[in-house]
N, CA and C atoms as a LAMMPS dump frame, in Angstrom:
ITEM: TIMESTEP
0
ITEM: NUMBER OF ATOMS
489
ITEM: BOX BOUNDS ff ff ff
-5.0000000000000000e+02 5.0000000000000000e+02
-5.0000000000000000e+02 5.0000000000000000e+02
-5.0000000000000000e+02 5.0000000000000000e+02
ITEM: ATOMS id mol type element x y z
1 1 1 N 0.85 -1.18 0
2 1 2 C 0 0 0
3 1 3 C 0.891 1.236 0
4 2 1 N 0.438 2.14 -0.451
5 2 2 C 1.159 3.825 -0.941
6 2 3 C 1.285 3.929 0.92
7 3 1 N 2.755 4.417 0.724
8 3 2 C 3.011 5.275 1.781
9 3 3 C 2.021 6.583 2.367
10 4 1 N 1.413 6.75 3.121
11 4 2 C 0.382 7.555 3.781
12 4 3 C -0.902 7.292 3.622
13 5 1 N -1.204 6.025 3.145
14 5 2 C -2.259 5.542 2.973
15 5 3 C -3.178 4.592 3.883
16 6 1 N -1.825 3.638 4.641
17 6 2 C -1.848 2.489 6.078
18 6 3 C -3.299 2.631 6.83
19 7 1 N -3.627 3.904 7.085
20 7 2 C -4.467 4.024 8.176
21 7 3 C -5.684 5.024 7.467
22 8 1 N -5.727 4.895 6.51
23 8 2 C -7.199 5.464 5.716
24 8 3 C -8.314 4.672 5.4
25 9 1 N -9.401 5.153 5.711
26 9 2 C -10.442 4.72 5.706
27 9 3 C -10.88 4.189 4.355
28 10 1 N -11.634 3.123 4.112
29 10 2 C -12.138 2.655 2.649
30 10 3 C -12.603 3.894 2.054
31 11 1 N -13.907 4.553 2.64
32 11 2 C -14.405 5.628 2.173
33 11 3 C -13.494 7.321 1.301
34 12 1 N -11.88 6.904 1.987
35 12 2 C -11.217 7.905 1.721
36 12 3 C -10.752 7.214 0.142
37 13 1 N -10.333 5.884 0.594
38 13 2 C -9.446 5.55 -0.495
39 13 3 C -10.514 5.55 -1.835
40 14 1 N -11.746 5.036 -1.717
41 14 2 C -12.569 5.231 -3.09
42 14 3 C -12.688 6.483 -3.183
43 15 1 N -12.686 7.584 -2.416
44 15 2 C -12.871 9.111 -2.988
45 15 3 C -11.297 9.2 -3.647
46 16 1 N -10.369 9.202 -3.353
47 16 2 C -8.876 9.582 -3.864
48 16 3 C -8.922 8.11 -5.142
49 17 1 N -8.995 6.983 -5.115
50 17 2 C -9.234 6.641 -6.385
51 17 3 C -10.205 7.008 -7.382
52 18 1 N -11.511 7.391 -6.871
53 18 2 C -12.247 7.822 -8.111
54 18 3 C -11.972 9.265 -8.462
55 19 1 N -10.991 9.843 -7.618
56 19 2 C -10.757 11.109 -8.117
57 19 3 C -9.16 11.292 -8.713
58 20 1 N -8.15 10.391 -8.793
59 20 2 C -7.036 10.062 -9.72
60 20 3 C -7.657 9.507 -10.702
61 21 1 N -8.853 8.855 -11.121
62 21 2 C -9.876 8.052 -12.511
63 21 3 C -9.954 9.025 -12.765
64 22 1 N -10.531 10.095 -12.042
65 22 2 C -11.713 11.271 -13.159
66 22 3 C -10.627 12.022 -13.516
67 23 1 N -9.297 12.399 -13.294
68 23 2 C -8.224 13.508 -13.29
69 23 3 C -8.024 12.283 -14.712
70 24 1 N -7.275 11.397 -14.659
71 24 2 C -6.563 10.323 -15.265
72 24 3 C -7.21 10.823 -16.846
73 25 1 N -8.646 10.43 -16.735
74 25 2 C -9.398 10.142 -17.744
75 25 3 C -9.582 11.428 -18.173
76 26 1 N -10.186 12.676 -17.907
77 26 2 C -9.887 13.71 -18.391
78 26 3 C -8.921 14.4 -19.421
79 27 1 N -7.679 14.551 -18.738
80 27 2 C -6.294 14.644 -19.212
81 27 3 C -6.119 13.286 -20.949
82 28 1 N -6.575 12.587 -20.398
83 28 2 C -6.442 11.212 -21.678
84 28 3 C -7.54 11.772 -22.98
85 29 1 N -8.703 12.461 -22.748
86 29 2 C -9.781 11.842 -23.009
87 29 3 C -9.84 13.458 -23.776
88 30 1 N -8.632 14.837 -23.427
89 30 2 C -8.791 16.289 -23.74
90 30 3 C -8.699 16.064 -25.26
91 31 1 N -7.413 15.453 -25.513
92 31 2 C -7.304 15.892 -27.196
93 31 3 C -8.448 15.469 -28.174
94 32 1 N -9.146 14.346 -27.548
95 32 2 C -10.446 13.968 -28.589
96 32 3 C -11.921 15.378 -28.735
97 33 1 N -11.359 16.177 -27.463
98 33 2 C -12.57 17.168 -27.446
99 33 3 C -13.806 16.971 -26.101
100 34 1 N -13.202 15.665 -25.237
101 34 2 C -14.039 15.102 -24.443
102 34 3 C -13.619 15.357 -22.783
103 35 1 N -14.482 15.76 -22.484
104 35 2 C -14.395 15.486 -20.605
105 35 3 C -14.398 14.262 -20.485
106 36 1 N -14.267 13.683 -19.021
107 36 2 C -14.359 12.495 -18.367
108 36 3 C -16.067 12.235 -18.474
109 37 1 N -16.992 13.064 -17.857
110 37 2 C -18.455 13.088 -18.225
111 37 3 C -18.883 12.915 -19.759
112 38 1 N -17.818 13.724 -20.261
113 38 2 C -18.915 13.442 -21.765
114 38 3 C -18.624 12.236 -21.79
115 39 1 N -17.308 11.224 -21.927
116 39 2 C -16.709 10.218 -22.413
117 39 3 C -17.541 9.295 -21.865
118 40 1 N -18.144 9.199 -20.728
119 40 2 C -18.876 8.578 -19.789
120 40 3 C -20.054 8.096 -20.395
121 41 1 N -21.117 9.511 -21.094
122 41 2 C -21.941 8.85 -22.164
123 41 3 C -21.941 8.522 -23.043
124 42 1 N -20.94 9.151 -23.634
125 42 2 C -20.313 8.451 -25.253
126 42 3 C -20.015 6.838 -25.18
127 43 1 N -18.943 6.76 -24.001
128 43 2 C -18.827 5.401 -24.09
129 43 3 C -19.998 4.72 -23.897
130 44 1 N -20.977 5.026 -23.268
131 44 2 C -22.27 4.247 -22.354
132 44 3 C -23.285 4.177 -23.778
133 45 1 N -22.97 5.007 -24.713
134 45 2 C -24.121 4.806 -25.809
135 45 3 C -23.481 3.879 -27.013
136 46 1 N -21.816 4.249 -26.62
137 46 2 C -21.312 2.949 -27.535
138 46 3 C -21.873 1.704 -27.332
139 47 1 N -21.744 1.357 -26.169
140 47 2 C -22.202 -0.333 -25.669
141 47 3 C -23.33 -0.185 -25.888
142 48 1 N -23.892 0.424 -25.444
143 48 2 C -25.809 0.178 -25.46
144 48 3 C -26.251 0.238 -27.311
145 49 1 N -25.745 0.96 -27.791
146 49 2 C -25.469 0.767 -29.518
147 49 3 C -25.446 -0.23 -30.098
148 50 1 N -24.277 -1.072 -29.259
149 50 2 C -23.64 -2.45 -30.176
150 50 3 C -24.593 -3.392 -29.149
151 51 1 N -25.956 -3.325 -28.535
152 51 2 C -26.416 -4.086 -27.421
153 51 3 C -28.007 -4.073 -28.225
154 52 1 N -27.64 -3.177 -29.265
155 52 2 C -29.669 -2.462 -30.226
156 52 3 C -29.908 -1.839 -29.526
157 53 1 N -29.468 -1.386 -28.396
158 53 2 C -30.38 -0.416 -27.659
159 53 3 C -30.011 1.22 -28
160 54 1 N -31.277 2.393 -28.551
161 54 2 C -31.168 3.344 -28.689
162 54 3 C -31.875 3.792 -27.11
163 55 1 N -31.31 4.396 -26.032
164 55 2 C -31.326 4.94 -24.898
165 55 3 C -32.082 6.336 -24.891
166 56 1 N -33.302 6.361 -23.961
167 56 2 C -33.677 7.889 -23.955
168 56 3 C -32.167 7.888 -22.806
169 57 1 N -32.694 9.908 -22.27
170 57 2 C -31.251 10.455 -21.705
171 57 3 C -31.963 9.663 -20.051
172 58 1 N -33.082 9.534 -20.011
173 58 2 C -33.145 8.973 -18.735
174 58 3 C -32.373 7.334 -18.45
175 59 1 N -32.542 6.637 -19.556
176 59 2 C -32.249 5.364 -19.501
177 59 3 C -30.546 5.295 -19.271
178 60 1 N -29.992 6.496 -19.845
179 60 2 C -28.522 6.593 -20.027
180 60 3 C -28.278 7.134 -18.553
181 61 1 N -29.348 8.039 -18.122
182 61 2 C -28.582 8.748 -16.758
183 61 3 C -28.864 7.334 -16.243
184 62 1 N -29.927 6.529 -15.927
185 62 2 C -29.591 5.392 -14.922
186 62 3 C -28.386 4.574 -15.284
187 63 1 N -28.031 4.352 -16.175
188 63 2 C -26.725 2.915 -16.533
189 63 3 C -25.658 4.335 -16.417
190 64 1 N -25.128 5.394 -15.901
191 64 2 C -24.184 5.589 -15.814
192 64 3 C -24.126 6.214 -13.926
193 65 1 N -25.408 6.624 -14.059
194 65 2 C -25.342 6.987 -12.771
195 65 3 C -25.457 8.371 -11.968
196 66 1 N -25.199 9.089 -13.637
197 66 2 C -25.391 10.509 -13.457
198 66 3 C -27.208 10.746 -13.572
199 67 1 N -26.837 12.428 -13.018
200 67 2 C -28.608 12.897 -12.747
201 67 3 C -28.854 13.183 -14.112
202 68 1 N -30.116 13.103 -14.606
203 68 2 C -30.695 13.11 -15.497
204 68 3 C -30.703 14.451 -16.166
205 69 1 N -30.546 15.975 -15.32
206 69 2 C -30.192 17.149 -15.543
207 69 3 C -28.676 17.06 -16.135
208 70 1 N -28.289 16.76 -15.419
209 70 2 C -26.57 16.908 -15.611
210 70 3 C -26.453 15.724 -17.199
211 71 1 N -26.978 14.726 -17.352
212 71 2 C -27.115 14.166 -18.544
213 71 3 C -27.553 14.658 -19.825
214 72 1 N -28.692 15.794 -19.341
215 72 2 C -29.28 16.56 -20.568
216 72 3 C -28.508 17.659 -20.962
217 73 1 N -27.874 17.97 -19.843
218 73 2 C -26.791 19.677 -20.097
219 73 3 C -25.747 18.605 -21.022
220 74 1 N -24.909 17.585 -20.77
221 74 2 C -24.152 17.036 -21.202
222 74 3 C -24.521 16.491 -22.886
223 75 1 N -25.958 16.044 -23.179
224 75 2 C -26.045 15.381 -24.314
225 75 3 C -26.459 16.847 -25.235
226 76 1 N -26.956 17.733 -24.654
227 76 2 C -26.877 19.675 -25.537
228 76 3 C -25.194 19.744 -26.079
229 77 1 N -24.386 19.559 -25.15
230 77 2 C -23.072 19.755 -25.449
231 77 3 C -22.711 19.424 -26.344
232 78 1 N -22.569 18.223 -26.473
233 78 2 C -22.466 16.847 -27.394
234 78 3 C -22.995 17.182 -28.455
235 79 1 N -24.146 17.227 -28.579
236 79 2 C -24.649 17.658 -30.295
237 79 3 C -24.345 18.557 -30.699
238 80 1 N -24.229 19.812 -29.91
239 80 2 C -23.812 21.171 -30.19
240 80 3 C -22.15 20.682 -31.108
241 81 1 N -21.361 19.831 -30.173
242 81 2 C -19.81 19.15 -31.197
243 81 3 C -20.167 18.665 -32.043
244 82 1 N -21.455 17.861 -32.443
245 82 2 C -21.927 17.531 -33.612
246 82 3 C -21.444 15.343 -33.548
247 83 1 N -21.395 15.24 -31.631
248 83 2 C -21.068 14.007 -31.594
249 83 3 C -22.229 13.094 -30.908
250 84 1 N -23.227 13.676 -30.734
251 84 2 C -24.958 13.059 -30.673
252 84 3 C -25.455 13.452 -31.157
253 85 1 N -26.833 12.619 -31.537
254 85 2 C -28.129 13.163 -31.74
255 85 3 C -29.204 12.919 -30.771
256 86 1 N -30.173 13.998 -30.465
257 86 2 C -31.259 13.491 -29.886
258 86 3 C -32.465 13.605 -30.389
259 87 1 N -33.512 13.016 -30.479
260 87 2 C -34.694 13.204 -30.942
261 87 3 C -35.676 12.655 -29.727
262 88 1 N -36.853 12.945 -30.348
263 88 2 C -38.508 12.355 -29.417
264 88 3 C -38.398 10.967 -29.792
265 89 1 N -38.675 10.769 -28.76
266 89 2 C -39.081 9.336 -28.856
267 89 3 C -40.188 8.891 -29.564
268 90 1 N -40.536 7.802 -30.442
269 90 2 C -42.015 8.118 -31
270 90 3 C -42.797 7.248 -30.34
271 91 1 N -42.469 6.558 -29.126
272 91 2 C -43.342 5.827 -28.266
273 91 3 C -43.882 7.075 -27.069
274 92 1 N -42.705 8.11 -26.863
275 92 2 C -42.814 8.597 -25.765
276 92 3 C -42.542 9.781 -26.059
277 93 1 N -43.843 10.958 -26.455
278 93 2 C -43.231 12.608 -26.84
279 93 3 C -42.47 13.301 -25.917
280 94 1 N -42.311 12.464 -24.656
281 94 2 C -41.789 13.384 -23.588
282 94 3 C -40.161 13.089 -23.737
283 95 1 N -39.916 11.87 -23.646
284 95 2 C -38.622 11.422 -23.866
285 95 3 C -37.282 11.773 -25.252
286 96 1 N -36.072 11.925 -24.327
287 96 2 C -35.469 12.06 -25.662
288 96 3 C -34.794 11.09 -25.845
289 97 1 N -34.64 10.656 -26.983
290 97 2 C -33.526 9.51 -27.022
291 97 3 C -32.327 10.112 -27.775
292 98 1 N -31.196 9.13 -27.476
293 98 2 C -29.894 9.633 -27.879
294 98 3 C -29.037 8.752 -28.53
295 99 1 N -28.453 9.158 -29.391
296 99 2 C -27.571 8.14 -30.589
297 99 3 C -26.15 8.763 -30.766
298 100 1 N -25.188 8.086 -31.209
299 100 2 C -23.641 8.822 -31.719
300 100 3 C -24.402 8.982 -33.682
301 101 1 N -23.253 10.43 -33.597
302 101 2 C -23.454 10.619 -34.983
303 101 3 C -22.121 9.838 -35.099
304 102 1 N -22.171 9.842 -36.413
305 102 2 C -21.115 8.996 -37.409
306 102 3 C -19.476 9.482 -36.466
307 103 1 N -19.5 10.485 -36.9
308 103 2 C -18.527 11.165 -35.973
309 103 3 C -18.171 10.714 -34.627
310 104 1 N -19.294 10.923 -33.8
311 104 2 C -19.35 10.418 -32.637
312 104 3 C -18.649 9.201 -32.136
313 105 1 N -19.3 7.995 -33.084
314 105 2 C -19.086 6.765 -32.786
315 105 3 C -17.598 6.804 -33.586
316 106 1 N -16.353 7.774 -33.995
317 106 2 C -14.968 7.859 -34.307
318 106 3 C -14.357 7.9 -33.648
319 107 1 N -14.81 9.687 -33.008
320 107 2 C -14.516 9.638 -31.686
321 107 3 C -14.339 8.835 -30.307
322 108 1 N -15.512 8.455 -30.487
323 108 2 C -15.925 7.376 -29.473
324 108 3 C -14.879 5.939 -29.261
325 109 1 N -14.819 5.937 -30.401
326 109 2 C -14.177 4.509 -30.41
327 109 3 C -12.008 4.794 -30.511
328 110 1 N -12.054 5.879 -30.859
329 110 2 C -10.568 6.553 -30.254
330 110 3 C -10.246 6.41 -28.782
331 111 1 N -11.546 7.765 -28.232
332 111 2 C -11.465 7.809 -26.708
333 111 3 C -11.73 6.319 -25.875
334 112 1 N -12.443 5.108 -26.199
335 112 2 C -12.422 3.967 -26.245
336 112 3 C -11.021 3.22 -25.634
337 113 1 N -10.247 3.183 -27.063
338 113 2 C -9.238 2.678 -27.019
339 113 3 C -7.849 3.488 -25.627
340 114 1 N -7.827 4.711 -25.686
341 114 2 C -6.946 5.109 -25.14
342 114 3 C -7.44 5 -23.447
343 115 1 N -8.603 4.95 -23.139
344 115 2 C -9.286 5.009 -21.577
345 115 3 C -8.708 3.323 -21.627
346 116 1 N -8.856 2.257 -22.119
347 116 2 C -8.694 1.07 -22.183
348 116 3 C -7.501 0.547 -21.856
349 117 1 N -6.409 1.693 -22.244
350 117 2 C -5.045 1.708 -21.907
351 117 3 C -4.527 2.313 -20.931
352 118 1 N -5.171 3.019 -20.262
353 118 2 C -4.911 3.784 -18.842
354 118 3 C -5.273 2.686 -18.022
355 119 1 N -6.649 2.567 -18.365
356 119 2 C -7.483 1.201 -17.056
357 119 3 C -6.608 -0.253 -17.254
358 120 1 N -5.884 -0.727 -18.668
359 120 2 C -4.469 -0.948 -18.071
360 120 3 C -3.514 -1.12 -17.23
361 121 1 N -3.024 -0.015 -17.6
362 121 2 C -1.99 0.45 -16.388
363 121 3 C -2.474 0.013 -14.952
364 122 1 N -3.349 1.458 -14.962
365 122 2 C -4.258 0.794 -13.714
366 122 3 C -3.962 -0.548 -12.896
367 123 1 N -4.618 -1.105 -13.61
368 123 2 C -4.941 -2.685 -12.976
369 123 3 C -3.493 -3.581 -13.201
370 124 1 N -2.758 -2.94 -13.566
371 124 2 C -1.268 -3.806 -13.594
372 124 3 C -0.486 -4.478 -12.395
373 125 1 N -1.274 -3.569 -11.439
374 125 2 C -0.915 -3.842 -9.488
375 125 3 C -1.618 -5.316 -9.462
376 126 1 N -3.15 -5.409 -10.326
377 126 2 C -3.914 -6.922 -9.71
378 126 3 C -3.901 -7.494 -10.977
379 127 1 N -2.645 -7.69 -11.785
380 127 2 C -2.751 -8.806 -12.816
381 127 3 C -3.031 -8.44 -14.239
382 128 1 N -3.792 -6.825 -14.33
383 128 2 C -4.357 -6.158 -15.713
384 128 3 C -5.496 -6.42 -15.594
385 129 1 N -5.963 -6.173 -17.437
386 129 2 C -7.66 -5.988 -16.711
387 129 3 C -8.14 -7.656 -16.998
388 130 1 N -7.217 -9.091 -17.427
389 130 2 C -7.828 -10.066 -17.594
390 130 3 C -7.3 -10.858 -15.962
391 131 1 N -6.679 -10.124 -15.151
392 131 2 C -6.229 -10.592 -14.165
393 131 3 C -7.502 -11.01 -13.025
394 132 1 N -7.019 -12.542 -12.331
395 132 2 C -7.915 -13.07 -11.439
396 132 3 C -8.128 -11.778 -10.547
397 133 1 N -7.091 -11.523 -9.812
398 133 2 C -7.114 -10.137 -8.44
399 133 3 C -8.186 -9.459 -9.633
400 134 1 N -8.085 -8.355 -10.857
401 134 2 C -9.146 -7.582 -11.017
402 134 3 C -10.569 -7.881 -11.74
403 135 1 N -10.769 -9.28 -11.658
404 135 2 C -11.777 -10.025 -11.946
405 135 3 C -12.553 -10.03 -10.134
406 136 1 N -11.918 -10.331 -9.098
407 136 2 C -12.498 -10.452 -7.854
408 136 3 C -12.547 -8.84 -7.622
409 137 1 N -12.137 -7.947 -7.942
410 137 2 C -11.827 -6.496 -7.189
411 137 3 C -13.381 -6.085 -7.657
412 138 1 N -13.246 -6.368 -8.791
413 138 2 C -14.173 -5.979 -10.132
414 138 3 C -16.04 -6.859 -9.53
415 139 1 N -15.87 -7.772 -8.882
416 139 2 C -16.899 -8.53 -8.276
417 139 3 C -17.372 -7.864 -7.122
418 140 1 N -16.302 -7.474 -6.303
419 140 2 C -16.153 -6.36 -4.781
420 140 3 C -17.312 -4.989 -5.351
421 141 1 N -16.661 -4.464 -6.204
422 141 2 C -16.659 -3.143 -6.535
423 141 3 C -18.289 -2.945 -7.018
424 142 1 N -18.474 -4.296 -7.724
425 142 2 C -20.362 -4.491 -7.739
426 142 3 C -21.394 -4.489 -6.781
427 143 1 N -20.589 -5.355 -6.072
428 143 2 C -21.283 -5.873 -4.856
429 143 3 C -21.462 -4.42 -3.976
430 144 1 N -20.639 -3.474 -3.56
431 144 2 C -20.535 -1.917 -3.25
432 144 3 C -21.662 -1.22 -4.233
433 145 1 N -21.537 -1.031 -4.991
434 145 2 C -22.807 -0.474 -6.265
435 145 3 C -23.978 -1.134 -6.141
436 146 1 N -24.479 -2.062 -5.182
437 146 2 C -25.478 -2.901 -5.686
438 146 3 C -26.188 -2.166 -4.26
439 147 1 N -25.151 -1.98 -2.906
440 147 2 C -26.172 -1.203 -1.522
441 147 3 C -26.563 0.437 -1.69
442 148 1 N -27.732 0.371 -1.367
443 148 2 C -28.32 1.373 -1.471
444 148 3 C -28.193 2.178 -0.352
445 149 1 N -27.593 3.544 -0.71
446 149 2 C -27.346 4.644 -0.28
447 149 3 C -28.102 5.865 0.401
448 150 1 N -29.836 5.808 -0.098
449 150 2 C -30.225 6.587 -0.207
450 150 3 C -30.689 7.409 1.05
451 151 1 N -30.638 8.751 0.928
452 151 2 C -31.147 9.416 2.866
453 151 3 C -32.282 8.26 3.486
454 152 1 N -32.124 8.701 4.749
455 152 2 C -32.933 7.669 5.553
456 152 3 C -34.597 8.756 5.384
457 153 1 N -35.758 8.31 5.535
458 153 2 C -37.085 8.57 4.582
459 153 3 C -37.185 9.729 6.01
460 154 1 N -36.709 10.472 6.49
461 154 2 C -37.077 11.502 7.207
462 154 3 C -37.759 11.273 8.768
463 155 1 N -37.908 9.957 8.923
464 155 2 C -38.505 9.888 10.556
465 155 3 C -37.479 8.823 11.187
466 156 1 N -36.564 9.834 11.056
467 156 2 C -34.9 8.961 11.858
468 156 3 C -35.656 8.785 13.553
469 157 1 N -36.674 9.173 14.279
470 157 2 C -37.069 8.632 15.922
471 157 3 C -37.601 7.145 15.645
472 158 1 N -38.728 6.837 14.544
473 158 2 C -39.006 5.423 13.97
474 158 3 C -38.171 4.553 13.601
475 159 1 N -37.19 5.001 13.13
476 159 2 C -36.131 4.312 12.212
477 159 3 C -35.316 3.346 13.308
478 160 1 N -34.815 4.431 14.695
479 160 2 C -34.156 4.149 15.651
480 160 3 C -34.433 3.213 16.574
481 161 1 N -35.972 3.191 16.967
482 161 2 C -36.748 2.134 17.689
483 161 3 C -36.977 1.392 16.76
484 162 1 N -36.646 0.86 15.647
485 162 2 C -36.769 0.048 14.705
486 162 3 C -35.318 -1.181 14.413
487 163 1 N -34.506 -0.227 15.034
488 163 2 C -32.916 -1.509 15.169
489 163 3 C -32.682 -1.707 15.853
């Protein structure tokens, strides 16, 4: 373990790793024209693309995780570069759905490759990314994503006589 690290809390170490990812990926991800966020849906509409699935921005904010605001400011951006499209849904006038333009999916599949080679590196400590250690880390790291977080429903005196 990194020197000054011994006695840090899990909670610290996933904030200082997901925040060397988002720095990492940024910096990697500038010369294509992309933030770490945009790359986030770009990549997320790549897969869901090659999966048939055309994603409204709600379906995309859930599979990435971001708020659905912050998804819509992000997919304006994006088309504005001319690297999405969005349209109405024709099941759903309210909904937008979102696609890579031709472009997009160039881009996309650049910024792809080079994030692929950082997360690499990365994982070179547990074997790479076909390594057993980041196959189990990678199982951990689900299992964390899978408990729910959310505020306690506002009558924390019930809640308390309740454990």
């Amino acid at each position: 373990m990194s020197k000054g690290f011994e006695m840090a809390t899990p909670g610290f170490l996933v904030w200082r790793l997901s925040m060397k990812w988002r720095v990492a990926v940024d910096r990697a991800v500038a010369p294509s024209g992309l933030t770490h966020a945009q790359y986030s849906l770009v990549a997320s509409l790549y897969g869901m693309r090659r999966s048939g699935l055309r994603p409204s921005q709600r379906q995309l904010a859930d599979h990435t995780g971001l708020e659905p605001l912050y998804v819509s400011k992000l997919a304006r951006a994006l088309e504005s570069a001319g690297l999405v499209e969005r349209t109405r849904d024709p099941r759903d006038p309210r909904a937008v759905q979102l696609a890579l333009t031709e472009r997009g999916q160039d881009v996309t599949r650049q910024a792809i490759e080079i994030v692929q080679e950082l997360l690499q590196r990365l994982l070179e400590p547990l074997g790479g990314l076909d390594g057993a250690r980041t196959r189990e880390f990678s199982r951990e790291l689900a299992a964390l994503l899978d408990v729910p977080l959310d505020p306690p429903s506002g009558n924390t005196e019930n809640e308390m006589e309740q454990s």
